[in-house]
Gaussian input, Z-matrix of N, CA and C with variables (Angstrom, degrees):
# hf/3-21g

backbone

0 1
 N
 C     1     B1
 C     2     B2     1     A1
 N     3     B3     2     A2     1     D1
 C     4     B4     3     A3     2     D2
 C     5     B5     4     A4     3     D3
 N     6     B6     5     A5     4     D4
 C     7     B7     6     A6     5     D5
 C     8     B8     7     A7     6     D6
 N     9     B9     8     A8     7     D7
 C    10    B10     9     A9     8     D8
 C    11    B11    10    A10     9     D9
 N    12    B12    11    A11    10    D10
 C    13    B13    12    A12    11    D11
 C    14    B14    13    A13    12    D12
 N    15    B15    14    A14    13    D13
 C    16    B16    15    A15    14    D14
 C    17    B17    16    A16    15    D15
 N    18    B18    17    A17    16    D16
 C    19    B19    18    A18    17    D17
 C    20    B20    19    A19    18    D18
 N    21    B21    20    A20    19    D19
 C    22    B22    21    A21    20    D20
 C    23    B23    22    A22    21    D21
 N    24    B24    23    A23    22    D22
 C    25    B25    24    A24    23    D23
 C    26    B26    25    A25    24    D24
 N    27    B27    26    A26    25    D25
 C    28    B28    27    A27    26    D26
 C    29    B29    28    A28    27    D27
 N    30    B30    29    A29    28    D28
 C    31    B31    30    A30    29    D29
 C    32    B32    31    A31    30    D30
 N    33    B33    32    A32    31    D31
 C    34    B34    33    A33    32    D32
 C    35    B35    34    A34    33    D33
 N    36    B36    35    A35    34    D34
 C    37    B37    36    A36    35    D35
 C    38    B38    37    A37    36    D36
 N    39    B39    38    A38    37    D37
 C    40    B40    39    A39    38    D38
 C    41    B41    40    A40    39    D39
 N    42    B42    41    A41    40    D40
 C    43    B43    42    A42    41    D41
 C    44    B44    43    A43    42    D42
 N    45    B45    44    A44    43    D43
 C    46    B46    45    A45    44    D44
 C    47    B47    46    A46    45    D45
 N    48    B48    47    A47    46    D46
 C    49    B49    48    A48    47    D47
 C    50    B50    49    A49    48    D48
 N    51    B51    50    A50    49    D49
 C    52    B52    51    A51    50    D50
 C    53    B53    52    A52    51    D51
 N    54    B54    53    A53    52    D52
 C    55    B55    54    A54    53    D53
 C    56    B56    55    A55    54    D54
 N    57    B57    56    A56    55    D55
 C    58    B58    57    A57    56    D56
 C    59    B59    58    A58    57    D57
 N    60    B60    59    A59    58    D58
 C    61    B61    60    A60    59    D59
 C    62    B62    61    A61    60    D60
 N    63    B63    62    A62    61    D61
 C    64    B64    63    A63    62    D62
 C    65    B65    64    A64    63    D63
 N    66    B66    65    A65    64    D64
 C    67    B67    66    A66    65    D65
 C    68    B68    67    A67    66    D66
 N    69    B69    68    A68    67    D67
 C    70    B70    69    A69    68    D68
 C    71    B71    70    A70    69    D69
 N    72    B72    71    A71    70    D70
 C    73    B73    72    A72    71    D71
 C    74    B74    73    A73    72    D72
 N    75    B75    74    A74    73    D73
 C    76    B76    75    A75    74    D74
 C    77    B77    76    A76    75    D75
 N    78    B78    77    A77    76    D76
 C    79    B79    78    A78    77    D77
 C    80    B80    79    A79    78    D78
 N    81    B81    80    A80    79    D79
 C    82    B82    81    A81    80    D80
 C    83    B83    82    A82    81    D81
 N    84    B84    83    A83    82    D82
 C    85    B85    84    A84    83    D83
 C    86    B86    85    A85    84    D84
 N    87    B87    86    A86    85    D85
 C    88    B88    87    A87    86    D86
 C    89    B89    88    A88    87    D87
 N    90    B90    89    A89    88    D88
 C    91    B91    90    A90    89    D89
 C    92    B92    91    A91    90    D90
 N    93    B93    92    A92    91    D91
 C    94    B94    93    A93    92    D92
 C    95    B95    94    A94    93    D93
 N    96    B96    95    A95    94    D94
 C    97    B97    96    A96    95    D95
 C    98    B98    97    A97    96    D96
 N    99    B99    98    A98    97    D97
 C   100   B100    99    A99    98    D98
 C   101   B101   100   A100    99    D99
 N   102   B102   101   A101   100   D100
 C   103   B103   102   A102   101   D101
 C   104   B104   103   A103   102   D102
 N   105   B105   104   A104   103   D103
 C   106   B106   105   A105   104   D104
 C   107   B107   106   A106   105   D105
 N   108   B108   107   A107   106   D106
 C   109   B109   108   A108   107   D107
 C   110   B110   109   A109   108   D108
 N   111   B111   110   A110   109   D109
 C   112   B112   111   A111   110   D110
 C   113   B113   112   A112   111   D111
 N   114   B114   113   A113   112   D112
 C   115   B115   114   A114   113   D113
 C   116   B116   115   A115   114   D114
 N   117   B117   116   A116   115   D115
 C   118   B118   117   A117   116   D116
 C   119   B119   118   A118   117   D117
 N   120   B120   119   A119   118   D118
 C   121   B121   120   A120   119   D119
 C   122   B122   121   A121   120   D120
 N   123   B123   122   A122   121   D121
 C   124   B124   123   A123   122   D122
 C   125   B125   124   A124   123   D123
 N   126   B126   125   A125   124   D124
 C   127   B127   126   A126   125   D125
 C   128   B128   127   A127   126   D126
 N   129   B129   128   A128   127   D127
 C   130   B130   129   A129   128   D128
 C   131   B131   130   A130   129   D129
 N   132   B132   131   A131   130   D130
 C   133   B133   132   A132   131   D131
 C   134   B134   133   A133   132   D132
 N   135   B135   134   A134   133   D133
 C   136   B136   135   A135   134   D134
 C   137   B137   136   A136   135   D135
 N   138   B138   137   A137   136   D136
 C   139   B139   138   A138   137   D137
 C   140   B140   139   A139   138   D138
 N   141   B141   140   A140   139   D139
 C   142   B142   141   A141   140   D140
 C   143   B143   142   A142   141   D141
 N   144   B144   143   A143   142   D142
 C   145   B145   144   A144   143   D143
 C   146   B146   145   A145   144   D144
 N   147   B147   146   A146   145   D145
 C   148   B148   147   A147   146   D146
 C   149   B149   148   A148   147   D147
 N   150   B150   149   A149   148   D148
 C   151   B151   150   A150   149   D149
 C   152   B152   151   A151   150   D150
 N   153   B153   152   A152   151   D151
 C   154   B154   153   A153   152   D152
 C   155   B155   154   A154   153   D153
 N   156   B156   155   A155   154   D154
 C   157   B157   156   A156   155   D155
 C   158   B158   157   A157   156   D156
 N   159   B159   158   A158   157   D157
 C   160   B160   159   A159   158   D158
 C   161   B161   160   A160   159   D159
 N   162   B162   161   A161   160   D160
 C   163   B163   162   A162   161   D161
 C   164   B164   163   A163   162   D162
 N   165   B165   164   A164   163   D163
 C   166   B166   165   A165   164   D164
 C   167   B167   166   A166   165   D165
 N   168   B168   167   A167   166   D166
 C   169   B169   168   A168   167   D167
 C   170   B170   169   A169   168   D168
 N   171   B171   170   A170   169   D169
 C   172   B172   171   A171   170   D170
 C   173   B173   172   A172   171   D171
 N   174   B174   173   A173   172   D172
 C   175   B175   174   A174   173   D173
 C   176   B176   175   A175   174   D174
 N   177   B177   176   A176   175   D175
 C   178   B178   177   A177   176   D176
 C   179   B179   178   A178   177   D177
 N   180   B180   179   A179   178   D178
 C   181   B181   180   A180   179   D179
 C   182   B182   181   A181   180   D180
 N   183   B183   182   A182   181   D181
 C   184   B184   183   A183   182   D182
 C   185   B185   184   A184   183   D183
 N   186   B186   185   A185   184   D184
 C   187   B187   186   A186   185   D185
 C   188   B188   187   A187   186   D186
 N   189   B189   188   A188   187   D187
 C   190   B190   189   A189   188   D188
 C   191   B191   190   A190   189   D189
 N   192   B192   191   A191   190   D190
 C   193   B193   192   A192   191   D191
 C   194   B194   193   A193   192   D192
 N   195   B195   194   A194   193   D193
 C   196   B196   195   A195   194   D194
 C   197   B197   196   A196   195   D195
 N   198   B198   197   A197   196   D196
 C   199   B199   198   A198   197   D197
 C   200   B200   199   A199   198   D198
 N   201   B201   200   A200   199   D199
 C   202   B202   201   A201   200   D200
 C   203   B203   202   A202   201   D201
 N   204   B204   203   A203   202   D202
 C   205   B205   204   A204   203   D203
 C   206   B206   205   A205   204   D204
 N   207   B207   206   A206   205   D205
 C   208   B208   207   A207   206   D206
 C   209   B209   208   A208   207   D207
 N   210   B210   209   A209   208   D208
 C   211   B211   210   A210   209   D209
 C   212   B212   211   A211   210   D210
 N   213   B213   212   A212   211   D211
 C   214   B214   213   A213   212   D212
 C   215   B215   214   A214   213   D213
 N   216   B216   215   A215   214   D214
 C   217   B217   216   A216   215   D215
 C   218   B218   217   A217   216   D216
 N   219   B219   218   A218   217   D217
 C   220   B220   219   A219   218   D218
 C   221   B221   220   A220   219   D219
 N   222   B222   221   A221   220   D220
 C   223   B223   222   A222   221   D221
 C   224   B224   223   A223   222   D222
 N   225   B225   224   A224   223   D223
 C   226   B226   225   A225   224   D224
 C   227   B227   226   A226   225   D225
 N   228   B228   227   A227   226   D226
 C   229   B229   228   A228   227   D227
 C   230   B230   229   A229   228   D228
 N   231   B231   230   A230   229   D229
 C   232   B232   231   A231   230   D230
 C   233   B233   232   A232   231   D231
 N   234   B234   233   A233   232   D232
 C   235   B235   234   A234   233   D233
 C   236   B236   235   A235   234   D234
 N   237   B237   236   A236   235   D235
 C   238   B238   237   A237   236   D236
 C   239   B239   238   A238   237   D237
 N   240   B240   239   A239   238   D238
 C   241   B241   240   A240   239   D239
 C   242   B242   241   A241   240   D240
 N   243   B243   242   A242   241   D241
 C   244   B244   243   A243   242   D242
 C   245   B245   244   A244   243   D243
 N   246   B246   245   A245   244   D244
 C   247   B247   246   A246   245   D245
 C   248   B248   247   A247   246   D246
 N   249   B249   248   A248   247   D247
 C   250   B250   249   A249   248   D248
 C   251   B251   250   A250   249   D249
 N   252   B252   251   A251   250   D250
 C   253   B253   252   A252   251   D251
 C   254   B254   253   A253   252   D252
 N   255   B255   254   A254   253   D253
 C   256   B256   255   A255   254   D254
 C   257   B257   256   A256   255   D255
 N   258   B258   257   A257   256   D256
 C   259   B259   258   A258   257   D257
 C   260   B260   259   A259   258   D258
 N   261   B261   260   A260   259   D259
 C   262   B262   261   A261   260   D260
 C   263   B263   262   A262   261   D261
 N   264   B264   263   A263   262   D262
 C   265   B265   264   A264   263   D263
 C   266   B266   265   A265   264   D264
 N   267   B267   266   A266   265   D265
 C   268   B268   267   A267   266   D266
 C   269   B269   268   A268   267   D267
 N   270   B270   269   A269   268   D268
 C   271   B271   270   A270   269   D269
 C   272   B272   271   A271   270   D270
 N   273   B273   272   A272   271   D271
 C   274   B274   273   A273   272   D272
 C   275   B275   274   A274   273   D273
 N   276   B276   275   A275   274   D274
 C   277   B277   276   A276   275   D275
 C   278   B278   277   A277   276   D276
 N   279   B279   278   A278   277   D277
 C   280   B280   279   A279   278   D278
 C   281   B281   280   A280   279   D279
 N   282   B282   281   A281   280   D280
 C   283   B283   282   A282   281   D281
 C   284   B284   283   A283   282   D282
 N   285   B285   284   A284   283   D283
 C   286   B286   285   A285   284   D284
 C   287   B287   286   A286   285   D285
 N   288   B288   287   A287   286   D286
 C   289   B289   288   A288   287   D287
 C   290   B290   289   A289   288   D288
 N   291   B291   290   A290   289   D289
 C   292   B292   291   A291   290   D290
 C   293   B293   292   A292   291   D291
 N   294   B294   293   A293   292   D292
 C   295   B295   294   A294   293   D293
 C   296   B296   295   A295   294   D294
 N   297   B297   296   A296   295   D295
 C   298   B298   297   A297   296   D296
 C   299   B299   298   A298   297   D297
 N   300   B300   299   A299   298   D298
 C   301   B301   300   A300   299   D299
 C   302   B302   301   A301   300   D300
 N   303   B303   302   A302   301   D301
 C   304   B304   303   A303   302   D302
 C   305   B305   304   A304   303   D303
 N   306   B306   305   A305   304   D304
 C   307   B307   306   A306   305   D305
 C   308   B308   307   A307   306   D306
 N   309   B309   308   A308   307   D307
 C   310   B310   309   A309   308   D308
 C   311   B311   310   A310   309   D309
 N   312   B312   311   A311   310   D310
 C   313   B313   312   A312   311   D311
 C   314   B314   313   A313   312   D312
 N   315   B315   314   A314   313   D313
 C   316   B316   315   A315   314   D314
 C   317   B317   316   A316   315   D315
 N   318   B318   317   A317   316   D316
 C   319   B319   318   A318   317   D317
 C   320   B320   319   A319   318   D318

   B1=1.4472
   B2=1.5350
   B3=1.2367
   B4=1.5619
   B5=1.8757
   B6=1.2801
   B7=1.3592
   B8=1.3229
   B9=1.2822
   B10=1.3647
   B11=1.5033
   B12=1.7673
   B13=1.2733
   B14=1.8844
   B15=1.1256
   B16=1.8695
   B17=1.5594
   B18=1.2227
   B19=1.6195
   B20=1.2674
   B21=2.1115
   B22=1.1199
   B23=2.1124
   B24=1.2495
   B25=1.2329
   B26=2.1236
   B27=1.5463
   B28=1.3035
   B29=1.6924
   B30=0.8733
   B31=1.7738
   B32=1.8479
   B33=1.2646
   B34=1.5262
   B35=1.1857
   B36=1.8159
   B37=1.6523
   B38=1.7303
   B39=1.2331
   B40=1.4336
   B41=1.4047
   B42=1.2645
   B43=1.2191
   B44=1.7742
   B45=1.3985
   B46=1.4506
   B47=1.2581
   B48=1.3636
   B49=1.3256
   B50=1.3154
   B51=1.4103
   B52=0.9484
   B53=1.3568
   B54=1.2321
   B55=1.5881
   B56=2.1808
   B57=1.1748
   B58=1.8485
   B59=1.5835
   B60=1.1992
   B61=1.4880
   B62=1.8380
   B63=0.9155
   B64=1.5900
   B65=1.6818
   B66=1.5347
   B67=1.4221
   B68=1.3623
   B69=1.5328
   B70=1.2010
   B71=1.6538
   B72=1.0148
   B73=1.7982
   B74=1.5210
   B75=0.9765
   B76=2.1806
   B77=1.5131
   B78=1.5075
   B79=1.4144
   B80=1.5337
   B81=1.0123
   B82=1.8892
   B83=1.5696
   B84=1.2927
   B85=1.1646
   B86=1.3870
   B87=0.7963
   B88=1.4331
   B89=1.4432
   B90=1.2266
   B91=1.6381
   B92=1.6312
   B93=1.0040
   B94=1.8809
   B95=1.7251
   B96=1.2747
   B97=2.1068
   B98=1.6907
   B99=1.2268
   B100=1.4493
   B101=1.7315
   B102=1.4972
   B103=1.5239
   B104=1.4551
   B105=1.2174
   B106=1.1760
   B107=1.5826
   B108=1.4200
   B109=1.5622
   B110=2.0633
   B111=1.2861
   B112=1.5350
   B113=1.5811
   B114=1.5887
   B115=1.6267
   B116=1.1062
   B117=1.8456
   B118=1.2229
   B119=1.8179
   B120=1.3888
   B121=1.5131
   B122=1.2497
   B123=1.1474
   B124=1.4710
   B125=1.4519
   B126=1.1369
   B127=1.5478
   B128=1.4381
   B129=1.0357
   B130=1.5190
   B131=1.4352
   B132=1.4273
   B133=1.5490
   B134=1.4258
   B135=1.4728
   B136=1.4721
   B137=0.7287
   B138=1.8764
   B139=1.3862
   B140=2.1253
   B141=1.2011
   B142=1.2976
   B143=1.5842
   B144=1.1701
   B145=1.4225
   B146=1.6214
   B147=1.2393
   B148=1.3547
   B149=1.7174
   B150=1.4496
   B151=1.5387
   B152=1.6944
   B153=1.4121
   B154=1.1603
   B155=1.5704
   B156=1.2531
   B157=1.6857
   B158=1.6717
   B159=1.5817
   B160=1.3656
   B161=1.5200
   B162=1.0417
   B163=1.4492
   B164=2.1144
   B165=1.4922
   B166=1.6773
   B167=1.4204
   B168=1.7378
   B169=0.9050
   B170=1.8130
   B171=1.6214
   B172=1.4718
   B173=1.3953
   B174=1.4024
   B175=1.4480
   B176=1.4194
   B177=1.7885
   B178=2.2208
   B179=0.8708
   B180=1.0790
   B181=1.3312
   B182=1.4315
   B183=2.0144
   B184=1.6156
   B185=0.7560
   B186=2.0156
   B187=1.1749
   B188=1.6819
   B189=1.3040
   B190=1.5770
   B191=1.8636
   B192=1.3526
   B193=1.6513
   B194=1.0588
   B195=1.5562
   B196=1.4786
   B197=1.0161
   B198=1.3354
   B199=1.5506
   B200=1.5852
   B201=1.3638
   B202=1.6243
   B203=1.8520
   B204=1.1969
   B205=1.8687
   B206=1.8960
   B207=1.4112
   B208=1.4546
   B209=1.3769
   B210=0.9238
   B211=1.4430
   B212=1.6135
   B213=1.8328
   B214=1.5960
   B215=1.6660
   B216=1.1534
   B217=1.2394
   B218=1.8778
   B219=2.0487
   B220=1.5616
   B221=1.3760
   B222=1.4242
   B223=1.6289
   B224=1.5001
   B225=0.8836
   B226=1.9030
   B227=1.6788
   B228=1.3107
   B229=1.2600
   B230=2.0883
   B231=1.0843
   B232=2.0761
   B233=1.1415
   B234=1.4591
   B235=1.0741
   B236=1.6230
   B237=1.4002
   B238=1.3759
   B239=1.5152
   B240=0.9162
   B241=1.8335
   B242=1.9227
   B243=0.7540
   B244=1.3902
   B245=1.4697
   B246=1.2607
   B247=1.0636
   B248=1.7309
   B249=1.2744
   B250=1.2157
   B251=1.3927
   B252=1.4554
   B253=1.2138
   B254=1.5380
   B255=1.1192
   B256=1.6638
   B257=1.8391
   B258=1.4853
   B259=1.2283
   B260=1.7316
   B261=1.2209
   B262=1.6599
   B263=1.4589
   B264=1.2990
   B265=1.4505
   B266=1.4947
   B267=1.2203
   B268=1.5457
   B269=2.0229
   B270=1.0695
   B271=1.4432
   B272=1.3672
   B273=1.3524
   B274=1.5734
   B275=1.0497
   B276=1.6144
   B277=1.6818
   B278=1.5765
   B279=0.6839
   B280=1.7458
   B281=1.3204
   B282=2.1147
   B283=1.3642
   B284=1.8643
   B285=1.6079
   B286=1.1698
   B287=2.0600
   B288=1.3357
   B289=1.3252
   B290=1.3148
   B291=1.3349
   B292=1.9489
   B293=1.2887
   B294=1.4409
   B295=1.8441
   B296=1.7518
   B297=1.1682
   B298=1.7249
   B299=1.8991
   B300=0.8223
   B301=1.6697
   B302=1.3024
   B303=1.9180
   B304=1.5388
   B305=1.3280
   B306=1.4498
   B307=1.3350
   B308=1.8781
   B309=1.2428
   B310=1.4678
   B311=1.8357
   B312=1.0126
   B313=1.2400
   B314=1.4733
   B315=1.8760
   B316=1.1435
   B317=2.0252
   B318=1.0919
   B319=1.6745
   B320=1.6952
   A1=109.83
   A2=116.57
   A3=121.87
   A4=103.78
   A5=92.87
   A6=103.30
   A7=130.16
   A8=122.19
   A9=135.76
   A10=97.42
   A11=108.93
   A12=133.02
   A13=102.58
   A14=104.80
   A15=92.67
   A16=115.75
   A17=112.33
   A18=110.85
   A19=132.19
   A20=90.62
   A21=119.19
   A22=98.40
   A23=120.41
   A24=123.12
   A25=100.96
   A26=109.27
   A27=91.92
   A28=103.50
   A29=122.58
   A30=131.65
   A31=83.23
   A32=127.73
   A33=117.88
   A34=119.90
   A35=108.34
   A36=111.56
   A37=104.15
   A38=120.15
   A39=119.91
   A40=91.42
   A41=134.11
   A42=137.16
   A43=106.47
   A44=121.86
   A45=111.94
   A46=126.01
   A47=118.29
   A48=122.77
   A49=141.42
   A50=111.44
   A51=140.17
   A52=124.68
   A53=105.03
   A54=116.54
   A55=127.05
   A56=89.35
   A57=72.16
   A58=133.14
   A59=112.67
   A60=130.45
   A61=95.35
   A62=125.10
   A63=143.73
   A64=80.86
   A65=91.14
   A66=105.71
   A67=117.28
   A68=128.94
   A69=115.70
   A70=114.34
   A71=95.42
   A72=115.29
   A73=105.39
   A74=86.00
   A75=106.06
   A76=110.36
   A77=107.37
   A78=103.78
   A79=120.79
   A80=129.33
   A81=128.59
   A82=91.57
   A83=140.54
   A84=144.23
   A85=114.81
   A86=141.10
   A87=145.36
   A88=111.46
   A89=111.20
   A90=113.26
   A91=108.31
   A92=127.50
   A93=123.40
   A94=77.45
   A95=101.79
   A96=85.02
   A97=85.21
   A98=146.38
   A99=132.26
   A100=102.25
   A101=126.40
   A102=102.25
   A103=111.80
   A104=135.20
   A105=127.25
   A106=108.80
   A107=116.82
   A108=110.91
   A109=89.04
   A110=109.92
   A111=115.15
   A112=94.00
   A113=112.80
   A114=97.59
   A115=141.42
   A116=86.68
   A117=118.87
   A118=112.95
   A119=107.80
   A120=125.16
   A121=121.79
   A122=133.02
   A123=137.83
   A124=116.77
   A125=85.76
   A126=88.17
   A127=107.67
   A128=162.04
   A129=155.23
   A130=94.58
   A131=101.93
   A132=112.77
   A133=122.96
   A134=111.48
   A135=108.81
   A136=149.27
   A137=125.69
   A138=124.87
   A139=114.76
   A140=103.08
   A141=119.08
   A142=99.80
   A143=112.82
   A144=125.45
   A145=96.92
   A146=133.89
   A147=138.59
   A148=116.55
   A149=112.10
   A150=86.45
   A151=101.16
   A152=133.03
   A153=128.21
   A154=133.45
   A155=88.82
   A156=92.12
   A157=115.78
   A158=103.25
   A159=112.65
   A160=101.42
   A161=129.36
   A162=123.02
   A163=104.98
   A164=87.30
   A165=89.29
   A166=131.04
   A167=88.96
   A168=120.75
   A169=100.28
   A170=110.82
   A171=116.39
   A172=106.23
   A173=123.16
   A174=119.98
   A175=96.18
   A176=111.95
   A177=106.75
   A178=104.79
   A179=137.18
   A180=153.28
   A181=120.97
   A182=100.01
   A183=84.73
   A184=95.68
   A185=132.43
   A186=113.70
   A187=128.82
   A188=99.67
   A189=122.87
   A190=112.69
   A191=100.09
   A192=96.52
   A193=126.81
   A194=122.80
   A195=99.15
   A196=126.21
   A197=116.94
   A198=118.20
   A199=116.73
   A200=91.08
   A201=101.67
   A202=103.58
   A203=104.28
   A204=103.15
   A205=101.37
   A206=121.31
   A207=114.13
   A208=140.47
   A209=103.28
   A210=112.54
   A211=102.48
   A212=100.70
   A213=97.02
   A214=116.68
   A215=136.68
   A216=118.92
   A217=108.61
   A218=102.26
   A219=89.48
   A220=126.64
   A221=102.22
   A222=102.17
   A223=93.11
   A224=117.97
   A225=140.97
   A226=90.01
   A227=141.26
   A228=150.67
   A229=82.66
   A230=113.04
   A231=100.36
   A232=116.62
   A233=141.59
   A234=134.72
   A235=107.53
   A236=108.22
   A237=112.21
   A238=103.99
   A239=122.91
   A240=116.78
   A241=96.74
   A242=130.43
   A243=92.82
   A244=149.47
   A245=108.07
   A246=133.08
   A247=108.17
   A248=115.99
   A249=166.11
   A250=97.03
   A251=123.64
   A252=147.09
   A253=101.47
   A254=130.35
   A255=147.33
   A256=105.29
   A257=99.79
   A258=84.11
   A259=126.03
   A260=106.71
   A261=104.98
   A262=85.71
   A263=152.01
   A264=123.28
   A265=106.27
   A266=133.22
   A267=134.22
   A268=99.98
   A269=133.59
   A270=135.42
   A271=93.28
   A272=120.87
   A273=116.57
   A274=111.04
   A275=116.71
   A276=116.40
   A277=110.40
   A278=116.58
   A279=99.11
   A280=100.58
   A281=124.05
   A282=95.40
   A283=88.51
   A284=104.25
   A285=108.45
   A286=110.27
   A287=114.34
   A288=109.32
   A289=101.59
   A290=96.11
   A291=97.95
   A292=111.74
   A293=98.92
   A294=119.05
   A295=104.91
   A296=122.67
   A297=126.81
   A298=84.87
   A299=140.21
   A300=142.24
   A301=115.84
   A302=79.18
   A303=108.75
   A304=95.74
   A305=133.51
   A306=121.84
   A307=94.20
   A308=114.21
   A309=130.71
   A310=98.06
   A311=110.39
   A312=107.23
   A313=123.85
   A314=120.18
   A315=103.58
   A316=91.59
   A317=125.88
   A318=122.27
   A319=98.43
   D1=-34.93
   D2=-171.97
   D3=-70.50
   D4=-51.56
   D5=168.65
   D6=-49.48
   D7=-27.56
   D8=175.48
   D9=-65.10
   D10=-86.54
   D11=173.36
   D12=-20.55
   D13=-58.86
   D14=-176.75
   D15=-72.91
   D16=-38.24
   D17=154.13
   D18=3.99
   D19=-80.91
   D20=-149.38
   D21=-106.04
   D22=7.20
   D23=174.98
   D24=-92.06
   D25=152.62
   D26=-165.63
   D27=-94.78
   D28=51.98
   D29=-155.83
   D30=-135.46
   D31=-0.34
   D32=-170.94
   D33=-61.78
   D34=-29.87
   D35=-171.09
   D36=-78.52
   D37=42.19
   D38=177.78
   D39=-127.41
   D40=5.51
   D41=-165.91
   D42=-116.82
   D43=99.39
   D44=-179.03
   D45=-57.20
   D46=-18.74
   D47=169.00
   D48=-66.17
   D49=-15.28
   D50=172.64
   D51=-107.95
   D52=17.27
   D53=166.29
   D54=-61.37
   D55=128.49
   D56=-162.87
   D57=61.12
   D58=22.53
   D59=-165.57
   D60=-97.70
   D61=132.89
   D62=-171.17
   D63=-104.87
   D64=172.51
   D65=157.99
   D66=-92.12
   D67=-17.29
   D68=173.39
   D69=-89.26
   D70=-7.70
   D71=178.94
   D72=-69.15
   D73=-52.41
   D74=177.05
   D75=-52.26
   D76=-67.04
   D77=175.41
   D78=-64.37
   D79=-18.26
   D80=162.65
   D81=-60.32
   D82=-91.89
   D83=175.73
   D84=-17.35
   D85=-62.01
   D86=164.96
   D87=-45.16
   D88=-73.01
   D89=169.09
   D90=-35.78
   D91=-33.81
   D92=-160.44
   D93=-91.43
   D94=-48.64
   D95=-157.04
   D96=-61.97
   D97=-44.61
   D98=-155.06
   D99=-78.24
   D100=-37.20
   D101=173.43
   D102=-86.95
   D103=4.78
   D104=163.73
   D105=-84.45
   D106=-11.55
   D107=-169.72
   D108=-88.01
   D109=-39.73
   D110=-167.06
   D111=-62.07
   D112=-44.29
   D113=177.69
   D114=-25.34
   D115=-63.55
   D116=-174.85
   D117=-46.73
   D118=-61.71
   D119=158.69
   D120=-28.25
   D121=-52.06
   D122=167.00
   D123=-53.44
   D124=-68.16
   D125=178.46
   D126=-64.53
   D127=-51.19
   D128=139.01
   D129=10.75
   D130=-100.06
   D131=170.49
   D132=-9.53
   D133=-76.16
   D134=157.17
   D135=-56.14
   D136=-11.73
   D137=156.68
   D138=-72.18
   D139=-45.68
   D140=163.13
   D141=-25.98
   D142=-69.13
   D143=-156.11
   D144=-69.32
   D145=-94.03
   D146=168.43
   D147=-10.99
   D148=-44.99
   D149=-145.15
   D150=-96.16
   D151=-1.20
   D152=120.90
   D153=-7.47
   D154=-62.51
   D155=-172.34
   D156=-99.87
   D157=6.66
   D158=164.13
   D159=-88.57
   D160=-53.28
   D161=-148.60
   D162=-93.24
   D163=2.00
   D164=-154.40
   D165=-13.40
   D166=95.23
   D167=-172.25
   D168=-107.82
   D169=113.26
   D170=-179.05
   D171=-90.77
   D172=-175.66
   D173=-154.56
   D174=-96.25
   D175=-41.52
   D176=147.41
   D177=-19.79
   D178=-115.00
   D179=-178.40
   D180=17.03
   D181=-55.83
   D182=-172.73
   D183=-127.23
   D184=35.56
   D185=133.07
   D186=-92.07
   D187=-5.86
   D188=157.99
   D189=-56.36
   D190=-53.09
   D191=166.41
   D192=-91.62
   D193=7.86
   D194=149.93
   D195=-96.46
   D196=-5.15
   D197=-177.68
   D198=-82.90
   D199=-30.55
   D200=-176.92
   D201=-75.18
   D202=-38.64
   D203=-175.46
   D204=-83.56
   D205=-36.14
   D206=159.79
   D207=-92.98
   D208=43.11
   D209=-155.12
   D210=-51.37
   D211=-75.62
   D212=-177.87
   D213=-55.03
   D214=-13.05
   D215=-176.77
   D216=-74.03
   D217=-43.36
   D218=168.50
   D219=-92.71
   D220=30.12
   D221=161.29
   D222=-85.66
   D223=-79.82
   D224=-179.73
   D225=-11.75
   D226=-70.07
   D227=-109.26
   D228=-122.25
   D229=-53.09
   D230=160.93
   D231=-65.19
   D232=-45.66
   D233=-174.00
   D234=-53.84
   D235=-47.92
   D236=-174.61
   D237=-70.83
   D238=-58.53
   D239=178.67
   D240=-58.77
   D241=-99.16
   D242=174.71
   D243=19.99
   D244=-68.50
   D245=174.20
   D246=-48.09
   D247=-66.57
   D248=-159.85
   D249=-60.75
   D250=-68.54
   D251=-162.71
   D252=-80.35
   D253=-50.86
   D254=142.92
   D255=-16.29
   D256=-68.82
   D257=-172.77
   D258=-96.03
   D259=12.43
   D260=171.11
   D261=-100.56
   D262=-1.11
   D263=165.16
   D264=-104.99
   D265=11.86
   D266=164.10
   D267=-85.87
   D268=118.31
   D269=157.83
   D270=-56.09
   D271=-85.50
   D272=-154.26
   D273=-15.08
   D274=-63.50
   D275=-157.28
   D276=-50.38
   D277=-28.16
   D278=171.02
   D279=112.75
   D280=15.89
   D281=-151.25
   D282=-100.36
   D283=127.20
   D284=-175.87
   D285=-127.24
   D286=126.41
   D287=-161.49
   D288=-111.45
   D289=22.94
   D290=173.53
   D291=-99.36
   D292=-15.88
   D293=-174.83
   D294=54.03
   D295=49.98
   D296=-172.74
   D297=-126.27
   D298=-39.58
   D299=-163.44
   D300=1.18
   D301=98.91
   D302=-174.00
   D303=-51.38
   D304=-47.69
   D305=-118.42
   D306=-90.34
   D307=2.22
   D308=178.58
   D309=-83.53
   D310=-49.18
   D311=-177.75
   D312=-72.42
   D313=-26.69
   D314=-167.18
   D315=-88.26
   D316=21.60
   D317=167.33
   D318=-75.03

């Protein structure tokens, strides 16, 4: 699309690419970059699709390996949510995110 648009603006001969370029010259060129772009897409698509069922690899699997190859990072990363989660459901602690702390005032 960009390519079109610079084409067809009259500022093109600042553009080396477009040196000696016809308009029917342009549209062959265009046409090759657009089925090589749809190629590309397909096959995307089709690797997507295939390599699933090459490697079958289930979602066990790789949540089994990440836990086993990260272990200490999601220890580190529950403990802290934990932690966290612990203390916004304790009142006592004081943990207040309005920063107003009534409980200073009713002394």
């Amino acid at each position: 699309c960009y390519l079109v648009i610079i084409f067809h603006w009259p500022n093109r001969r600042f553009y080396s690419q477009f040196d000696g370029l016809n308009g029917a010259g342009f549209w062959r060129v265009f046409a090759n970059i657009q089925v090589y772009g749809m190629g590309e897409a397909v096959l995307f698509i089709v690797l997507i699709w295939t390599l699933p069922k090459m490697t079958y690899n289930f979602p066990e699997q790789r949540l089994g390996y990440a836990i086993y190859s990260n272990w200490g990072k999601i220890q580190c990363k529950f403990v802290i949510f934990t932690m966290v989660l612990l203390q916004t459901t304790i009142p006592q602690l004081g943990t207040d995110y309005t920063f107003k702390f009534k409980w200073i005032h009713k002394q």
